[in-house]
C-alpha positions as CSV (number, residue, x, y, z in Angstrom):
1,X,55.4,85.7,0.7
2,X,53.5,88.8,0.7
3,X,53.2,90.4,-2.5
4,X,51.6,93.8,-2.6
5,X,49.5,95.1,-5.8
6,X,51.0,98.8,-6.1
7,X,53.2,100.8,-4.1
8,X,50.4,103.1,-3.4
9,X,48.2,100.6,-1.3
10,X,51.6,98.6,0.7
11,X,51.0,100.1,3.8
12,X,49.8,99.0,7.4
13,X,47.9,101.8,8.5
14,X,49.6,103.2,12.4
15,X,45.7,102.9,13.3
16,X,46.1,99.2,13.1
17,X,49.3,98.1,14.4
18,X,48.0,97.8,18.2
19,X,48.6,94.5,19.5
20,X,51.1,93.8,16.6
21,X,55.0,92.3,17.6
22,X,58.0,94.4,17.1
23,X,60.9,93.2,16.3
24,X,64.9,95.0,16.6
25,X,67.1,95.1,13.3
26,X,69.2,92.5,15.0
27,X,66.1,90.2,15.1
28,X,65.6,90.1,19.1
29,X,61.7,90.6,20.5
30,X,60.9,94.0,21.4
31,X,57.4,93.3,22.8
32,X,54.2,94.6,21.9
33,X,52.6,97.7,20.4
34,X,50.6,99.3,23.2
35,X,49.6,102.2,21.8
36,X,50.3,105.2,19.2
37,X,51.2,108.8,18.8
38,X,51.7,111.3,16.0
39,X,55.1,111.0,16.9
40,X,56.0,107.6,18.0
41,X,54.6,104.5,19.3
42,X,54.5,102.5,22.7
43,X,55.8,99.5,22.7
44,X,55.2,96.9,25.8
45,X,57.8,94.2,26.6
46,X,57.1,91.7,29.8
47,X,54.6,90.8,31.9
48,X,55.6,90.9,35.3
49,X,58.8,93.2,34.8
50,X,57.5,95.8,32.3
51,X,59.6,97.5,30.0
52,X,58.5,100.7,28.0
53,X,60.0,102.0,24.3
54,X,58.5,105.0,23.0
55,X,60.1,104.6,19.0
56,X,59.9,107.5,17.3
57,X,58.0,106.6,13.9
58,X,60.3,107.1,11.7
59,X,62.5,104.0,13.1
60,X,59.9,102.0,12.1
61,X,61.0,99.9,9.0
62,X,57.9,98.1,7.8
63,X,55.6,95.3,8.7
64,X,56.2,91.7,7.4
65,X,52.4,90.1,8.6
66,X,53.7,89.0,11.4
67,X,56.0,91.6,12.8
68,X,56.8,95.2,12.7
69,X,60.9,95.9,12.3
70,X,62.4,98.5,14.0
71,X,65.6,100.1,12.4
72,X,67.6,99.7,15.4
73,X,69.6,96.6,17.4
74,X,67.7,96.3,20.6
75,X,70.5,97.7,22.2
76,X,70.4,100.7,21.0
77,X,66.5,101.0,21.2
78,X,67.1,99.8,25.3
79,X,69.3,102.9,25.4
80,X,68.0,105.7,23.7
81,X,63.9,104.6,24.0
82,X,63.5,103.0,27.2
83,X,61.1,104.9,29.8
84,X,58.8,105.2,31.8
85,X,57.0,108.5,30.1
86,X,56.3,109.3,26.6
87,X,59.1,111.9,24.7
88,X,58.9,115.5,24.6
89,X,58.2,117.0,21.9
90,X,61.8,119.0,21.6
91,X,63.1,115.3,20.9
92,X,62.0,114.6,17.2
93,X,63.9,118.0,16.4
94,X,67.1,116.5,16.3
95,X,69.3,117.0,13.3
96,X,70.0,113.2,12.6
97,X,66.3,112.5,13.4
98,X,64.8,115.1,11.1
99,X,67.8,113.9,8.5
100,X,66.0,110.4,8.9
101,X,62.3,111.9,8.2
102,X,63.9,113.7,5.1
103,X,65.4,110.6,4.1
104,X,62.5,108.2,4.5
105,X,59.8,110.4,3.0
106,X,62.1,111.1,-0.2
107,X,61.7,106.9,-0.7
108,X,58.4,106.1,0.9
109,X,55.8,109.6,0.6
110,X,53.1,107.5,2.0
111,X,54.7,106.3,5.5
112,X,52.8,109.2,7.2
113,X,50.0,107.3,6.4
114,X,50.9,103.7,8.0
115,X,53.9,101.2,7.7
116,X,55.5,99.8,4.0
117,X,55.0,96.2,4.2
118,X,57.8,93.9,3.5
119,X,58.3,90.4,1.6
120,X,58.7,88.1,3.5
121,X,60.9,85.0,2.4
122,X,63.1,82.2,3.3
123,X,66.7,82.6,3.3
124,X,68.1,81.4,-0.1
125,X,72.4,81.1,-1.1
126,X,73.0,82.6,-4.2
127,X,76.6,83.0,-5.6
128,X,78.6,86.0,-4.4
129,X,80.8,85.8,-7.6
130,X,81.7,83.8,-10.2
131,X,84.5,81.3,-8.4
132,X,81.0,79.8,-7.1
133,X,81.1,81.0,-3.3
134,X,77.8,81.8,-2.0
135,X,76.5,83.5,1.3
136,X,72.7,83.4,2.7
137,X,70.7,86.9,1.8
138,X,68.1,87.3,4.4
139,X,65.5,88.5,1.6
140,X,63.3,89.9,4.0
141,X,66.0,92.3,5.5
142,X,66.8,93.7,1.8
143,X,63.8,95.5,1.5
144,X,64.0,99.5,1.4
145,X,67.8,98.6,0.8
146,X,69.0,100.8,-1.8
147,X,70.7,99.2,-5.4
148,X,73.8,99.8,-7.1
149,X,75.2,98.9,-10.2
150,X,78.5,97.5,-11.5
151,X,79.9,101.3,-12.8
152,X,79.1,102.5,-9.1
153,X,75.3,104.1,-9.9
154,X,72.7,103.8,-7.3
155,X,69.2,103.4,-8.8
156,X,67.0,103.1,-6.8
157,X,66.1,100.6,-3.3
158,X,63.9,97.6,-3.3
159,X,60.6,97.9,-3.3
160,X,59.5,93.6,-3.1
161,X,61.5,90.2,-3.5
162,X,59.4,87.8,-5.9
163,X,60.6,83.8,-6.1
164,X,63.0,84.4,-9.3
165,X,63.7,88.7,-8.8
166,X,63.6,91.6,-6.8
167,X,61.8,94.9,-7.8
168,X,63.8,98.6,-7.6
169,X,61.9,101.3,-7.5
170,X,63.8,104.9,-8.9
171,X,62.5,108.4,-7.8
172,X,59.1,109.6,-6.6
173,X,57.1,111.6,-8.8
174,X,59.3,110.2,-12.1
175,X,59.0,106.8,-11.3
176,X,61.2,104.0,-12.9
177,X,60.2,100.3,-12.3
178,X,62.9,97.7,-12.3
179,X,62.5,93.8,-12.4
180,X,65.9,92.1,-11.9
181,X,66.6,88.6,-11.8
182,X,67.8,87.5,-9.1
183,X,71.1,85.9,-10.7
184,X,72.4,88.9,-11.5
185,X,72.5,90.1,-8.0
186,X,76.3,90.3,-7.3
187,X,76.6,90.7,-3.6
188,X,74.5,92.2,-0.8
189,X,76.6,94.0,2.6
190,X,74.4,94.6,5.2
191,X,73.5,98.2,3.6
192,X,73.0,98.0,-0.1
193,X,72.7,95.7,-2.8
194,X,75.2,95.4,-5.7
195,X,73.6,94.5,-9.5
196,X,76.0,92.7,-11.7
197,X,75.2,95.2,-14.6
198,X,76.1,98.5,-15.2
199,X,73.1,101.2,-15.1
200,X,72.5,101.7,-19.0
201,X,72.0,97.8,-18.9
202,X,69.6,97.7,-16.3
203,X,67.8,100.6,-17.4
204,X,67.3,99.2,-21.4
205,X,66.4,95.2,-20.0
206,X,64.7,95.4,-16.9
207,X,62.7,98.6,-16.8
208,X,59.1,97.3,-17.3
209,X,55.1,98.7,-16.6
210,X,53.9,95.7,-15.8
211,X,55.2,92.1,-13.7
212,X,57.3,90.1,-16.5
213,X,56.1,86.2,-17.1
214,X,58.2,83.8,-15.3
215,X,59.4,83.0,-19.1
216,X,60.7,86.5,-19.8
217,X,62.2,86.5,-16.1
218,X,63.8,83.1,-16.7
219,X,65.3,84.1,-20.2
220,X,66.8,87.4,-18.7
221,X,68.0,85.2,-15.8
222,X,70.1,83.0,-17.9
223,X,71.8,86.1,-19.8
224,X,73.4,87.1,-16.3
225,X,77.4,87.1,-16.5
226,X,78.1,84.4,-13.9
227,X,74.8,82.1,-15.2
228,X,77.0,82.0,-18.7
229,X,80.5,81.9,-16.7
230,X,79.3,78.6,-14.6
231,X,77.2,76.9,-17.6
232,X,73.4,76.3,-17.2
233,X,74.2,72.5,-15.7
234,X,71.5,70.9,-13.9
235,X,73.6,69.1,-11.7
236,X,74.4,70.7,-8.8
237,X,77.0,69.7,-6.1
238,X,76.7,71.5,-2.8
239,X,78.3,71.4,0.2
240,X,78.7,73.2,3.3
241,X,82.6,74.1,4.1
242,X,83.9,76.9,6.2
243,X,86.6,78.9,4.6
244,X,87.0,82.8,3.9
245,X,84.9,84.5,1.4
246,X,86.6,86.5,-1.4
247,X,87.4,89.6,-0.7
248,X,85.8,92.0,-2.5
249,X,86.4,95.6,-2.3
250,X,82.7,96.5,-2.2
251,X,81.7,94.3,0.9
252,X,82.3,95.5,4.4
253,X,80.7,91.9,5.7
254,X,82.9,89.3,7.0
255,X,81.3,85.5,6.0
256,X,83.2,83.3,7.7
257,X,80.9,80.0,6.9
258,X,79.6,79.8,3.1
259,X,78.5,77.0,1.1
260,X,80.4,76.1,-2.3
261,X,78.1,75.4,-5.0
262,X,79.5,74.2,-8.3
263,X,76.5,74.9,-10.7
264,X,73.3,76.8,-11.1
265,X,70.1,75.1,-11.3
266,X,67.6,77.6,-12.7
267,X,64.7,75.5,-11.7
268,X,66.1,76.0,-8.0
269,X,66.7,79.6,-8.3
270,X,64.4,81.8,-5.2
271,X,64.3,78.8,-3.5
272,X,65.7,78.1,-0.1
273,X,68.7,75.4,-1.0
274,X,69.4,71.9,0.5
275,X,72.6,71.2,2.2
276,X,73.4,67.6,3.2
């Protein structure tokens, strides 16, 4: 996984993506960078039957080291970016475009200068709550997602995924650092992640300057609610089942196949988890 050293210096500058793969939010192949604007870049699918998306920047999401994500299902990208000629101008003047400029410069003031890299990380099940269902996160697909806390507060989107915690990141020129273990994420629903603490909780224990050891990560690990509900038991017994997930009033995604795991094994937690 790709860990970057500040938030300053995790970009790709536009300069160098030539020649890099793009990928759609729905994980299809978009084709290749061909070349780049001020305003957008050209991205070249096929050999023989050529396609051409001119993607406004701003749709970019980040860069992984092996692909750059667009912020849009290929679908939408076929319909609103496919040509044969490069935009006008009058184009990136649209309200919900400039919205999006707003919106991503507020979070990331250095995208004019190249693309946020994003972690890049297996799958891994964690519980979604505490009867012991569980549902993948795609870790890589969380990043720039904002957080939210149990009493409803946002604070903040993730900025990196480590092995054992994910790092929030809270306002731009007053900057708050957060390192939250990853049992206390609660659920994740395709546009926001949910923290199984409220905000004054997160704020006193996982505000830090610097990385925490993987001892002080591992201690505040083992102090989240359903790591004390289910008992720190080392044997684990998991299975893969389809049924229903809970329903739970904050979650607009429908998992139909989840795997039922009995215990927590903190040796195994950030790790991608064997079924049988």
């Amino acid at each position: 996984m790709y860990k970057p050293s500040s938030a300053a210096t995790i970009q790709m500058p536009w300069e160098k993506i030539i020649g890099q793969k793009v990928k759609s939010s729905d994980k299809k192949d978009l084709g290749e960078v061909e070349s780049v604007s001020p305003d957008y870049i050209e991205i070249k699918e096929g050999i023989v039957s050529k396609k051409h998306y001119y993607i406004p920047k701003y749709y970019i999401q980040g860069f992984d080291g092996d692909n750059l994500y667009a912020a849009l299902t290929k679908d939408e990208v076929e319909e609103r970016f496919e040509r044969e000629n490069p935009p006008a101008p009058s184009e990136f003047q649209t309200g919900e475009y400039l919205e999006r400029v707003h919106k991503v410069d507020a979070e990331h003031p250095q995208f004019v200068h190249g693309v946020p890299f994003m972690a890049k990380e297996p799958t891994t099940e964690i519980p979604v709550d505490y009867s012991g269902t569980t549902y993948n996160i795609p870790w890589d697909e969380i990043i720039h997602k904002h957080a939210r806390t149990s009493d409803n507060v946002e604070i903040g989107y993730v900025e990196k995924v480590g092995n054992e915690f994910i790092v929030v990141r809270e306002g731009v020129a007053n900057i708050h650092i957060f390192y939250i273990p990853k049992t206390y994420i609660r659920q994740y629903d395709g546009a926001q992640l949910w923290i199984d603490a409220p905000s004054g909780l997160v704020r006193s224990k996982f505000e830090k300057e610097t990385e925490p050891t993987a001892e002080e990560i591992r201690a505040l690990a083992r102090e989240a609610p359903r790591y004390k509900t289910m008992g720190p038991s080392k044997v684990q017994e998991t299975a893969t089942t389809t049924t229903t997930a809970p329903t739970i009033s904050t979650a607009d995604e429908d998992t139909s196949k989840v795997n039922v795991e009995t215990t927590i094994d903190m040796d195994k937690v950030g790790t991608a988890a064997e079924t049988s």
